[in-house]
C-alpha positions as CSV (number, residue, x, y, z in Angstrom):
1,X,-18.0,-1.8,-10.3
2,X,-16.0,1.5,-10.6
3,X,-19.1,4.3,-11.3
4,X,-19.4,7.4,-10.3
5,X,-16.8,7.0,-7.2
6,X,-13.3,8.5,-7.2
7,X,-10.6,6.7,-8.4
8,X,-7.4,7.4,-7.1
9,X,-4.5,6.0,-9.1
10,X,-0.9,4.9,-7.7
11,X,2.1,6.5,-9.5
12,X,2.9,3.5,-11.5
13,X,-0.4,3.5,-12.4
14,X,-1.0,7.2,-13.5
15,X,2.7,6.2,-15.4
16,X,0.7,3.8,-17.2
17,X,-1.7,6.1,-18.2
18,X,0.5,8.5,-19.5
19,X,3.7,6.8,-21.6
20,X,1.9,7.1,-24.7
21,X,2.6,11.0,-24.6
22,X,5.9,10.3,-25.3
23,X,7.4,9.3,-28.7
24,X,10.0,7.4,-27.4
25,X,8.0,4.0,-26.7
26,X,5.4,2.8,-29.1
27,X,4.5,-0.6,-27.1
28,X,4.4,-1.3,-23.0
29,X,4.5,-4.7,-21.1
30,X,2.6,-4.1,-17.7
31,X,2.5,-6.7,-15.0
32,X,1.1,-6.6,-11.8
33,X,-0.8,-9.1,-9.2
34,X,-5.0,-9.7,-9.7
35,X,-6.7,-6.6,-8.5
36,X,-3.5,-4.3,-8.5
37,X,-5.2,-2.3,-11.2
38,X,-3.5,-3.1,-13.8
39,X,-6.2,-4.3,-16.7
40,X,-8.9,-0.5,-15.5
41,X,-5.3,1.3,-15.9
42,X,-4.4,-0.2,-19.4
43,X,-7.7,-0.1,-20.8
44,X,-8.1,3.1,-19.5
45,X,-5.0,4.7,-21.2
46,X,-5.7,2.3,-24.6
47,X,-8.8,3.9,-25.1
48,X,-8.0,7.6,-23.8
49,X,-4.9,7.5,-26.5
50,X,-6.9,6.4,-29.6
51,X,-9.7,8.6,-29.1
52,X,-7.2,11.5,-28.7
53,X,-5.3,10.7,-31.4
54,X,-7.3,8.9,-34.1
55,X,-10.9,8.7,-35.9
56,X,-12.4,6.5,-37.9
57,X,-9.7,3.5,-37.1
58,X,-10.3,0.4,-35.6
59,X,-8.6,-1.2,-32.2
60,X,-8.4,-4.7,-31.0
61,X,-9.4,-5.6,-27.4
62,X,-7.9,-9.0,-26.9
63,X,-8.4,-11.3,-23.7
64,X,-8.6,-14.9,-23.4
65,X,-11.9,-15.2,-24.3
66,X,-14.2,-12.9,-25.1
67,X,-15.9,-13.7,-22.3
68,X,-13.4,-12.8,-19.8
69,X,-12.3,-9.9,-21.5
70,X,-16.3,-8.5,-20.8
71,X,-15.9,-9.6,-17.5
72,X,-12.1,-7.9,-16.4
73,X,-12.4,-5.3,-18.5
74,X,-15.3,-3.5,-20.0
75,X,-17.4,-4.5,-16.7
76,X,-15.4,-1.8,-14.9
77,X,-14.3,0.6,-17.9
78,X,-17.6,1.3,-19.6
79,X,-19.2,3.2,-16.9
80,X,-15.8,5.0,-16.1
81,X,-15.7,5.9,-19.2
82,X,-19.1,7.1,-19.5
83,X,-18.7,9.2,-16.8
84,X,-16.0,11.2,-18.4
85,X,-18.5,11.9,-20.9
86,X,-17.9,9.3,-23.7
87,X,-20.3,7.8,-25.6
88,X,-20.1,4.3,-25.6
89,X,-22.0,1.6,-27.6
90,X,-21.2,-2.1,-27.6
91,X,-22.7,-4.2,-30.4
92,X,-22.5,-7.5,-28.8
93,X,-23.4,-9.8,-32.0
94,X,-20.4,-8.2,-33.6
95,X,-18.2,-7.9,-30.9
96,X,-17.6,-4.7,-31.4
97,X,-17.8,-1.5,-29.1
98,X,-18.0,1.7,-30.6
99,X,-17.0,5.0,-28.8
100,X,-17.8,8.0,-29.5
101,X,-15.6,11.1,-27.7
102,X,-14.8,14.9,-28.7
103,X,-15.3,14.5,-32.3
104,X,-13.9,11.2,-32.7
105,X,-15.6,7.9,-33.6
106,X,-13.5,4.9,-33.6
107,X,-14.5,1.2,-33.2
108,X,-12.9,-1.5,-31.0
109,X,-13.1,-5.1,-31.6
110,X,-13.2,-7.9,-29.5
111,X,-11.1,-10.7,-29.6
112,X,-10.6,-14.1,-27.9
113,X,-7.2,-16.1,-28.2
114,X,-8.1,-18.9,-26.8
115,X,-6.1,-22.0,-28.8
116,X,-4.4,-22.0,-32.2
117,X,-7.7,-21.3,-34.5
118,X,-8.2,-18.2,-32.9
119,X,-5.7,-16.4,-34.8
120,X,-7.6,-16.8,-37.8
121,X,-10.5,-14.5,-36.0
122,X,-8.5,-11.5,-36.4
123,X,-6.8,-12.5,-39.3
124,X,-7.4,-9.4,-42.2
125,X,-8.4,-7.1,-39.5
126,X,-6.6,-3.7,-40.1
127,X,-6.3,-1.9,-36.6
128,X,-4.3,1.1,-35.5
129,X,-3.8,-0.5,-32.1
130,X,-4.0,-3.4,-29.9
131,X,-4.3,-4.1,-26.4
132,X,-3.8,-7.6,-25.1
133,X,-4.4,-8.7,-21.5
134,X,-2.5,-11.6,-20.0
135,X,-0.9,-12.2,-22.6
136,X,1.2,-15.1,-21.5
137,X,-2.0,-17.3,-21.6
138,X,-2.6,-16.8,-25.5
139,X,-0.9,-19.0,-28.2
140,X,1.8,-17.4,-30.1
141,X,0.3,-17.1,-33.5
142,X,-2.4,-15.5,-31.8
143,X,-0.3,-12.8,-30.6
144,X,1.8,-12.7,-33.5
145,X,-1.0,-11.9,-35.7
146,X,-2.7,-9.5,-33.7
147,X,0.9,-7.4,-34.0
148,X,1.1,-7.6,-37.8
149,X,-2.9,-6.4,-38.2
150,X,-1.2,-2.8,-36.4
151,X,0.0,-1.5,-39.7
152,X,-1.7,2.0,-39.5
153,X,0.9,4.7,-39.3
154,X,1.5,5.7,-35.3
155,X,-0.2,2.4,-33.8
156,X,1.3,1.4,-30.0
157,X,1.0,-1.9,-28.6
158,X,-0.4,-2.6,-24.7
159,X,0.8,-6.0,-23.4
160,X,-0.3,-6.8,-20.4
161,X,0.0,-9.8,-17.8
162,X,0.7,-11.2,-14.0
163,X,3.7,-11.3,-12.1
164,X,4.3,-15.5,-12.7
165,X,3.6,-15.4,-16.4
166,X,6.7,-12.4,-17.1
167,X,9.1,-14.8,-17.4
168,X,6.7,-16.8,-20.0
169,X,5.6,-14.0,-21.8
170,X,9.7,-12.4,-22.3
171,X,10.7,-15.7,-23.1
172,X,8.2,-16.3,-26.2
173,X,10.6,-16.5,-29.0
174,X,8.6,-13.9,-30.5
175,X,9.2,-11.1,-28.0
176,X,12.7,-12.7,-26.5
177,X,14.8,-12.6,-30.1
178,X,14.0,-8.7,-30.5
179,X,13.9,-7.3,-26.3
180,X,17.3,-6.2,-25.0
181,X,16.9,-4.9,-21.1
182,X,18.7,-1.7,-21.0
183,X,18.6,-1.1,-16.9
184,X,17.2,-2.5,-14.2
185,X,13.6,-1.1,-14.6
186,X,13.8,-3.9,-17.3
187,X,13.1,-0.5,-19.9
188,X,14.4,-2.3,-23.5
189,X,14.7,-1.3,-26.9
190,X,14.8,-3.3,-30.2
191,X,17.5,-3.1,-32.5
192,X,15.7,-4.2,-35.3
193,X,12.2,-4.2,-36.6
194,X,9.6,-6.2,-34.3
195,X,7.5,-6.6,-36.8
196,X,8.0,-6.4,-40.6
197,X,4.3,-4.9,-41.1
198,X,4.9,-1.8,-44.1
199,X,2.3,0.7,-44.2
200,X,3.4,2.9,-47.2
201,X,2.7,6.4,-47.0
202,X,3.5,9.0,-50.4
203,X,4.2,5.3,-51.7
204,X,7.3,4.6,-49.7
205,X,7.5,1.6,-47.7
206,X,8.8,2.2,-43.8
207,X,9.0,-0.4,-41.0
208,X,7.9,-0.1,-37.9
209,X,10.7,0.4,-34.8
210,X,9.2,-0.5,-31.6
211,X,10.6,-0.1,-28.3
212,X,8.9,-1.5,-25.3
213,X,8.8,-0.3,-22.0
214,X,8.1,-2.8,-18.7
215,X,6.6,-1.6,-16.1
216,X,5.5,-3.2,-13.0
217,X,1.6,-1.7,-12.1
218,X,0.1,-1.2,-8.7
């Protein structure tokens, strides 16, 4: 487990880390081979972003199961992020993990999408964020869904899976119809809106552009 030793991260990871910073991108695809990193990195930058720039709103953590999101994820991220001098509390009847960080409260919920049904879990959720790892093994309506509950005003999507399950995870109708490679980093940009989720400040209705950037982690 990754405590109180020194983590040194690779460029692509510290990239990772950091995109949110800029406006241009408001979602990132990240794949990389088991144990490159990847899932401490994303976590890592998920959590740092929404506790710097919200309070009071809550996240989805979404893994395959629950289970295995505990297990890849908050096994290693907890104590790491303890260290930095969050406070962080997980209600495990709830599935819910509240942290605590420079003013900020905001609560994170865990998710599973394990078959079809599961999209009814985090059905009426309302979340300024979402952060799905490998996301190629989760159903499409899971996925789907979990996009359309991030209608708070400046939510960012984290999608994140391995190398083999790219081609799956591109080729989902879903994210396919609306991705457009610009270059050969595989950076893209969506011509129209990826999700037709309104949030309606001052009463006007705006849609949501989103731009995803691919990066390869490790």
């Amino acid at each position: 487990m990754i405590t109180d030793k020194i983590v040194r991260f690779s460029p692509k990871q510290r990239r990772v880390l950091t995109w949110w910073l800029q406006d241009d991108w408001e979602a990132i695809i990240c794949d990389g081979a088991v144990r490159s990193g990847k899932t401490f990195s994303m976590g890592l930058s998920f959590i740092l972003w929404a506790q710097a720039n919200f309070d009071g709103r809550q996240f989805g953590l979404c893994g395959k199961t629950i289970v295995s999101l505990r297990r890849n994820l908050l096994a290693d991220l907890l104590p790491y992020l303890r260290g930095l001098g969050m406070l962080c509390r997980e209600k495990r009847g709830e599935n819910m993990l509240i942290v605590r960080f420079n003013g900020h409260e905001n609560r994170f919920l865990l998710f599973g999408g394990r078959d079809e049904s599961s999209a009814a879990l985090i059905q009426g959720s309302t979340l300024a964020g979402v952060l799905l790892d490998e996301t190629a093994l989760m159903p499409r309506s899971f996925v789907e869904q979990a996009v359309a509950r991030c209608s708070v005003q400046g939510s960012r999507l984290w999608f994140s899976c391995n190398p083999d399950k790219i081609n799956k995870l591109c080729g989902n109708p879903f994210i396919k119809n609306h991705i457009q490679y610009a270059d050969p980093d595989r950076c893209g940009f969506l011509p129209e809106p990826f999700a037709k989720t309104p949030f309606a400040p001052g009463g006007s209705v705006l849609y949501r552009f989103l731009s995803i950037r691919h990066t390869k982690c490790g």
